[in-house]
C-alpha positions in Angstrom: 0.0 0.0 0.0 1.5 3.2 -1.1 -1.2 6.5 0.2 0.3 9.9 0.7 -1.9 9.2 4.1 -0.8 5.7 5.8 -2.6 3.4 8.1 -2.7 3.6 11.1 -4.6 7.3 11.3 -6.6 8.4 14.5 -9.8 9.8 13.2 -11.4 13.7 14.1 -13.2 13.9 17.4 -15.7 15.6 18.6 -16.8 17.8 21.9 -20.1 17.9 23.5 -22.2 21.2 23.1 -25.7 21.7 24.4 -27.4 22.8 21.5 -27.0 22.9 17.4 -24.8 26.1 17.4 -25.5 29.0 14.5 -22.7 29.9 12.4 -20.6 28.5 9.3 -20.8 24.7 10.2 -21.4 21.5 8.2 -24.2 19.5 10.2 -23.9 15.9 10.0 -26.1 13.1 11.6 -24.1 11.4 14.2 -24.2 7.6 13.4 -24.1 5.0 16.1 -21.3 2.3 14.7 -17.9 1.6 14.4 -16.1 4.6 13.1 -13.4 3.3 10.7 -11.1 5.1 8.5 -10.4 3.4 4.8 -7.5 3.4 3.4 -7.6 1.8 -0.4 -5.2 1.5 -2.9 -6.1 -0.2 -5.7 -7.2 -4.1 -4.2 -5.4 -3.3 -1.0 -7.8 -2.1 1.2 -7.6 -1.6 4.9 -10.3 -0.8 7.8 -8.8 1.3 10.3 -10.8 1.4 14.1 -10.8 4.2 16.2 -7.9 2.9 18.6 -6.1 2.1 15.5 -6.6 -1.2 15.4 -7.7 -3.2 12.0 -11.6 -3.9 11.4 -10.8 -5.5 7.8 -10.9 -9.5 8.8 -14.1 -8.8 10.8 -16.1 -7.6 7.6 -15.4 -8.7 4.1 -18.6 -7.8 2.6 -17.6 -3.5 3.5 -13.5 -4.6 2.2 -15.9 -5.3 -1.3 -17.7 -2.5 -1.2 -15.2 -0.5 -1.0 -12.8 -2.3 -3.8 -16.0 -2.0 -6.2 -17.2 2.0 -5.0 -14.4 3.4 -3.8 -12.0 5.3 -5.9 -9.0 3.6 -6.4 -6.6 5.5 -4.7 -8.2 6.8 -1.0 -8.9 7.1 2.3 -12.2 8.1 3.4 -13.3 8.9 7.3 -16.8 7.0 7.7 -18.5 4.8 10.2 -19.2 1.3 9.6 -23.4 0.4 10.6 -25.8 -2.3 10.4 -29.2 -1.2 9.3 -32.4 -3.6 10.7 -36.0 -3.7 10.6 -36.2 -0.9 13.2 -33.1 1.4 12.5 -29.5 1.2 13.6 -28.7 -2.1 15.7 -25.5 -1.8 17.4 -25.5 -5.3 19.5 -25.4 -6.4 15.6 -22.5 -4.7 15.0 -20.8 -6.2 18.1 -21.2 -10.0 17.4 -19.3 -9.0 14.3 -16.1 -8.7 16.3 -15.7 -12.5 16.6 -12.0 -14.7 16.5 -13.8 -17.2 14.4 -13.0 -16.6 10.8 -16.2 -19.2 10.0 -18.7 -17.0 12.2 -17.9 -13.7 10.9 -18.0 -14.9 6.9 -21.5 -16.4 8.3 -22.6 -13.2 9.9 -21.4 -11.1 6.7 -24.4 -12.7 4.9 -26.7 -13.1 8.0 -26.4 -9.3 9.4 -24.3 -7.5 6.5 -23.1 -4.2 7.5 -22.9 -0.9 5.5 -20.3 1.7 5.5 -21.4 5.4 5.6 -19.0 8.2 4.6 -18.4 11.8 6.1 -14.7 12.7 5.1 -12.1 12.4 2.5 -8.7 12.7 3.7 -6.7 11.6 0.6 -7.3 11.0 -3.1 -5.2 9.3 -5.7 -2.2 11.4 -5.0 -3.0 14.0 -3.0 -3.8 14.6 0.6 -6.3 16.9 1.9 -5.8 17.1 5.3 -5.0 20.5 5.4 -8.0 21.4 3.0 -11.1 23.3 4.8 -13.6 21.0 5.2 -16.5 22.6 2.4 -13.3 21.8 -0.2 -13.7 18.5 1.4 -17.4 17.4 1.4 -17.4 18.7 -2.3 -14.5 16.2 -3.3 -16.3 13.6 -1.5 -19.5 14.1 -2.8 -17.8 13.8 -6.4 -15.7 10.8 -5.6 -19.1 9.1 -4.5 -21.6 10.3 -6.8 -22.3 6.9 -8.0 -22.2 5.5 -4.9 -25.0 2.8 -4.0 -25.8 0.4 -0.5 -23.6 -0.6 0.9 -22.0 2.1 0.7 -23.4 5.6 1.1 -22.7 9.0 1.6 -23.8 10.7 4.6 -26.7 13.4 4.7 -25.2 17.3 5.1 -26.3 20.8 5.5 -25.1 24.0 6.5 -28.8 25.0 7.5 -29.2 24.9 11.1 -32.9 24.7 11.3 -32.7 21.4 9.1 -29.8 20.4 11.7 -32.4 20.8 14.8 -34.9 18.9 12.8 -32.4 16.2 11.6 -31.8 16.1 15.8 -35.3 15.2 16.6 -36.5 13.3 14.1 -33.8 11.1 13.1 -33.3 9.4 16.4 -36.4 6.7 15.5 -33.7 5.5 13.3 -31.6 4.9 15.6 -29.0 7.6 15.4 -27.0 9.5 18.0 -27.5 13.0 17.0 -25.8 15.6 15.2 -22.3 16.3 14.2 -21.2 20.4 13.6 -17.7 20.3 11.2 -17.1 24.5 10.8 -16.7 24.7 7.5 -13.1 26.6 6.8 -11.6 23.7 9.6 -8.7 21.2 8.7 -9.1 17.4 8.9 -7.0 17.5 13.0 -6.6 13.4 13.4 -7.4 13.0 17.5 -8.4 16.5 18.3 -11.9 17.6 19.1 -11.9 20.0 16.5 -16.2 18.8 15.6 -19.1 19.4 17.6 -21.7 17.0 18.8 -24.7 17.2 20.4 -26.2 13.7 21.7 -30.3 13.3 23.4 -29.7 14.2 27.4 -32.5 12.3 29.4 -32.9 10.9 32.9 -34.5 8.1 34.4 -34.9 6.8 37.8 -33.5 3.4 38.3 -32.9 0.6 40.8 -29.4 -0.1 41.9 -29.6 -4.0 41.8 -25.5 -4.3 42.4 -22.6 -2.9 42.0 -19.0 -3.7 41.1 -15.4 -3.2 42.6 -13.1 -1.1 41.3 -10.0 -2.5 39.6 -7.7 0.1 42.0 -8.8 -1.2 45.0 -11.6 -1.4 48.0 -14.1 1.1 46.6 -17.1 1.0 44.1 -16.2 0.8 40.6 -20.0 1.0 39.1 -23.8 1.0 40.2 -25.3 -1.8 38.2 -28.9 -0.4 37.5 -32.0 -1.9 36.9 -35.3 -0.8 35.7 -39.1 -3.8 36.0 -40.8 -4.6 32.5 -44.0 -5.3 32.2 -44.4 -8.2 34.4 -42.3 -6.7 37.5 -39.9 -8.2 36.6 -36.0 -6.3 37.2 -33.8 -6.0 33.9 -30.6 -4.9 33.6 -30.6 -1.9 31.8 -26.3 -0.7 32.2 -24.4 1.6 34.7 -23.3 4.2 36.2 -19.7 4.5 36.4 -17.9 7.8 36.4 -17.3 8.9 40.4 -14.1 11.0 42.0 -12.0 8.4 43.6 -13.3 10.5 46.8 -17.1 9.5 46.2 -15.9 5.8 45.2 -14.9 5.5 49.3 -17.6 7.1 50.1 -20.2 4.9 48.2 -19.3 2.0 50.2 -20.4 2.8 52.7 -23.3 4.0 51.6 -23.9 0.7 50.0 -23.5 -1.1 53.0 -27.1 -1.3 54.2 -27.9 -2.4 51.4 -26.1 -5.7 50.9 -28.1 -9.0 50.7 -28.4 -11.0 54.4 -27.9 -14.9 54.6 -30.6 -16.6 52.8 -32.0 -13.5 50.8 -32.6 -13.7 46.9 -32.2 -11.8 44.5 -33.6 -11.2 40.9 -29.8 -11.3 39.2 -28.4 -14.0 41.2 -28.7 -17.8 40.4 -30.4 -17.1 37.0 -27.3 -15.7 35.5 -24.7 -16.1 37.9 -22.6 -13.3 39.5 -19.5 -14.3 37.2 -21.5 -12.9 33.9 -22.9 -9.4 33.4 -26.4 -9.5 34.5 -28.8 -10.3 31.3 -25.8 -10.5 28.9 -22.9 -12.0 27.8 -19.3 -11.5 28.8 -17.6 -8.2 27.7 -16.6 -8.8 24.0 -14.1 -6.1 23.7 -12.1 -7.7 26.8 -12.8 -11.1 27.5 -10.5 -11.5 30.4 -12.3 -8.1 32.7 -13.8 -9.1 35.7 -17.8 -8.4 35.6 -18.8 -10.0 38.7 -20.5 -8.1 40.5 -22.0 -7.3 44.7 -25.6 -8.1 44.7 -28.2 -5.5 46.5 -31.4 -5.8 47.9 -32.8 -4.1 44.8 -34.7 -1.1 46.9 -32.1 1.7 46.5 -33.1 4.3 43.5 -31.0 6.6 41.8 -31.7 9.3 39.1 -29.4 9.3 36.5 -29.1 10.8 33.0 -28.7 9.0 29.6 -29.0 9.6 26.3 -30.9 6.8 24.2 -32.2 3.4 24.6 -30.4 0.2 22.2 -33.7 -2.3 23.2 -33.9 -2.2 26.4 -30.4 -0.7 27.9 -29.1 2.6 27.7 -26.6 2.7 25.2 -24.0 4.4 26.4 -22.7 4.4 30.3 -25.5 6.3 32.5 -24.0 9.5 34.5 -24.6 9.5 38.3 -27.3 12.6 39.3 -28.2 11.9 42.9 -29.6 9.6 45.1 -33.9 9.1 44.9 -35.0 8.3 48.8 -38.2 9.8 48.1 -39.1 7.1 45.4 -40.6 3.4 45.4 -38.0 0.9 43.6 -41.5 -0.4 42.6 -42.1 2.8 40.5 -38.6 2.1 38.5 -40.1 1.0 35.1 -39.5 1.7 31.5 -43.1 3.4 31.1 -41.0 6.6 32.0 -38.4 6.3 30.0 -38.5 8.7 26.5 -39.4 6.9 23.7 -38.6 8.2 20.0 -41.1 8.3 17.2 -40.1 5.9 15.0 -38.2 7.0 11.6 -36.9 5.0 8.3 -33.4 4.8 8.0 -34.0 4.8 4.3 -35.2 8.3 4.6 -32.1 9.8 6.3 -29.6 7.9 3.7 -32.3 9.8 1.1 -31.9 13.3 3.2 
């Protein structure tokens, strides 16, 4: 491979902003994948992760793609998505990171993914890092004008209005939000040079356990719960960013809490406290501890998230404050926040 930008390359960040901001930016729908950076050249193709390791044995059927749509001399910023029935589904996307060379050829037919371009940081000869980022999106538009699924080219406008609408609406389809690129920027690989601006919710939740920190004696994360339909308490993810200060201090407010002899509980015997509770094992580290400290599931906290995958928050929920004044009864997902539903084939049409 011979690029005048080689692998590996750490991709353009982002930093959180309240609100779609006015002024001369390129708004972007912020897709909820793998973000991989492609490098081609010629039949050589490579799929670059964010932490710079290769995603190119886990799926064959993009490497095609892009060997077929591509120009032949690239590399293209883009994320790497698998579109279902109801949008987006990243637990798709993660079975796709498998050792087995037999599962993921099996998966690339079963749940084949798509890649979505934002970026062009080189072509044929030249590269454009240091080009503004309108120069950019016009190139890129050009060099995938034919483009077709599997490969697409992500929706962009400089119109904020269509930006805030693009926020609200597009979320039934499973996206994250919305991206701001100004437009006169260089391509800055690991700075937060972009803007986003993700869905900010809250919810009141059980805490069903928690876990140990890998430092030492203090709490590492809440393990939070919320009852379906038939009371039952589900898993739903955690809470997990505390000063080493509060960590301490958690324990002991855990304390009363902690299951006497004989007690059950709704996560323990069912699943086991050496697997995450309603899930598998970590795929991204196989060896991490996820045991966790069972409760008596009676303690709430209100914390604040930004969207649902099913039935779990997405992303790691971020600690508010303890809820003394509510019933763990009350915990349910009838409050959660619950998009309108919206075809993905709409926004890749936008």
């Amino acid at each position: 491979m011979d690029l005048p930008i080689m692998p590996p390359v750490k991709p353009m960040l982002a930093k959180s902003v309240p609100d779609v901001p006015d002024g001369p930016y390129l708004y972007e729908p912020k897709w909820d994948g793998f973000r991989c950076i492609v490098f081609r050249d010629g039949d050589e193709v490579e799929l670059g992760s964010r932490n710079e390791k290769p995603l190119t044995r886990y799926f064959p059927e993009v490497v095609a793609a892009v060997r077929a749509q591509l120009p032949e001399r690239c590399v293209v910023d883009g994320e790497i998505v698998i579109a279902a029935e109801r949008g987006l589904d990243f637990e798709a996307l993660l079975q796709r990171v498998h050792p087995a060379d037999s599962r993921v050829r099996m998966l690339a037919e079963t749940t084949p993914a798509s890649f979505v371009a934002f970026d062009l940081l080189a072509l044929e000869a030249d590269s454009l890092l240091d080009r503004p980022q309108s120069e950019r999106r016009a190139l890129l538009e050009q060099a995938l004008s034919g483009a077709h699924p599997p490969v697409h080219l992500t929706p962009a406008t400089s119109d904020p209005a269509l930006a805030r609408e693009w926020f609200t609406v597009f979320e039934g389809a499973g996206l994250d939000g919305v991206i701001a690129k100004p437009l006169s920027g260089v391509y800055a690989p690991d700075k937060r040079t972009m803007l986003k601006i993700k869905h900010a919710r809250t919810a009141d939740c059980v805490v069903g356990a928690f876990r140990w920190h890998k430092s030492g004696p203090v709490v590492g994360s809440l393990v939070l719960g919320l009852h379906d339909d038939n009371g039952a308490l589900q898993h739903v993810g955690v809470s997990a960013s505390f000063p080493m200060a509060r960590r301490a201090e958690l324990v002991e407010e855990l304390r009363p809490y902690l299951l006497e002899e004989g007690q059950e509980h709704p996560w323990v015997g069912e699943i086991g406290s050496e697997r995450r509770p309603g899930g598998e094992p970590s795929r991204w580290n196989r060896d991490k501890d996820t045991s966790f400290v069972p409760l008596r599931p009676e303690l709430v906290v209100e914390v604040a998230y930004d969207h649902m995958e099913g039935a779990r928050f997405r992303h790691t929920a971020q600690f508010r404050h303890f809820r003394p004044d509510r019933d763990a009864a009350s915990c349910t997902y009838a409050q959660l926040d619950r998009p309108v539903r919206f075809d993905l084939a709409e926004v890749l049409g936008a």
